[in-house]
N, C-alpha and C positions, 0 to 999 in steps of 0.2 A: 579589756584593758591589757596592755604587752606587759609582762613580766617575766623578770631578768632573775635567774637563780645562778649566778656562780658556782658556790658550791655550798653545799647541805646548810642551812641554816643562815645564808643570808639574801635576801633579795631585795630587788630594786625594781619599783616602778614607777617610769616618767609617765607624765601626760600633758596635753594639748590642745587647745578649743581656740576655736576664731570665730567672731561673729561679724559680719559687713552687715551695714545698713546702706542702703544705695536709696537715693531719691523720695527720702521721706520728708514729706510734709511737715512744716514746723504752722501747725493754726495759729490765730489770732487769740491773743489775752485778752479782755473785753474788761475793763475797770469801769466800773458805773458810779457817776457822780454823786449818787444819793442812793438811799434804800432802795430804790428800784431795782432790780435785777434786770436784763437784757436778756432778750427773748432767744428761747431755746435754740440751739443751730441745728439746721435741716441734718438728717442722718446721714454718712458717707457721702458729701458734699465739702469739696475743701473749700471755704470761705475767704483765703489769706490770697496774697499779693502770690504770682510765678517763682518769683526771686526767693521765697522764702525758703528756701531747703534744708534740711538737714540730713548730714552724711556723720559717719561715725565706724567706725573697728575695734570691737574687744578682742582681746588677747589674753590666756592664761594658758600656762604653762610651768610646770617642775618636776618634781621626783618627788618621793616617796619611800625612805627605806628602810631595813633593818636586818641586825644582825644579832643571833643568839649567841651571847658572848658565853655563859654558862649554862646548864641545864637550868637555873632559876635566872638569868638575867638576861632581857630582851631589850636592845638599845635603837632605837627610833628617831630618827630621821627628817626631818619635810623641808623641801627648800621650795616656794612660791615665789611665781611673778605674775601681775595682772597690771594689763591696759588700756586704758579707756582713751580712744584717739578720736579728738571730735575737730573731722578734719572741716565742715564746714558747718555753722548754726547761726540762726538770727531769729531773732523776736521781734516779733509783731502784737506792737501794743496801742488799744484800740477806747478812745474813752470819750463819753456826753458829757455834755456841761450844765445842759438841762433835761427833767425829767421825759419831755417830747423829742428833745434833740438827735438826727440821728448819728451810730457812732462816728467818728475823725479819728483820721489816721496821724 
């Protein structure tokens, strides 16, 4: 972590995080019409429509600081920002009408 000491007794430290999601799969919601539950989906098999993707970017970023203002008083700092940028997403929801029916899009 970078840390900023000016001078004796006070410092400062920013920080920075980025996360990109590129080309994730957004699967199908499966609502079943009755107590039935809809059968398990196959392991690391994407089941959903091409089109369906989801893309996204978090961001956080601030400081962190403080100063010892007397030998008993220490004065503290934080300034936060966080962002969640969900540049593309869509649902795919997927439902029977009857308990043999198979699902409709």
């Amino acid at each position: 972590m970078l840390r900023w000491r000016p001078r004796p007794g006070i410092e400062v430290m920013p920080f920075w995080s980025l996360y990109n999601d590129y080309n994730d799969e957004a699967g199908p919601y499966y609502l079943p019409a009755n107590k039935v539950l809809p059968p398990n989906p196959a392991e690391r098999v994407f089941d959903g429509p091409g089109w369906a993707q989801f893309r996204y970017t978090d961001t956080n970023y601030g400081l962190v600081a403080s100063a010892a203002l007397t030998p008993n008083w220490l004065f503290r700092l934080g300034a936060f920002r966080s962002v969640n940028d969900q540049i593309a997403a869509f649902t795919n929801l997927m439902s029977a009408n009857r308990r043999t029916a198979p699902p409709t899009i």
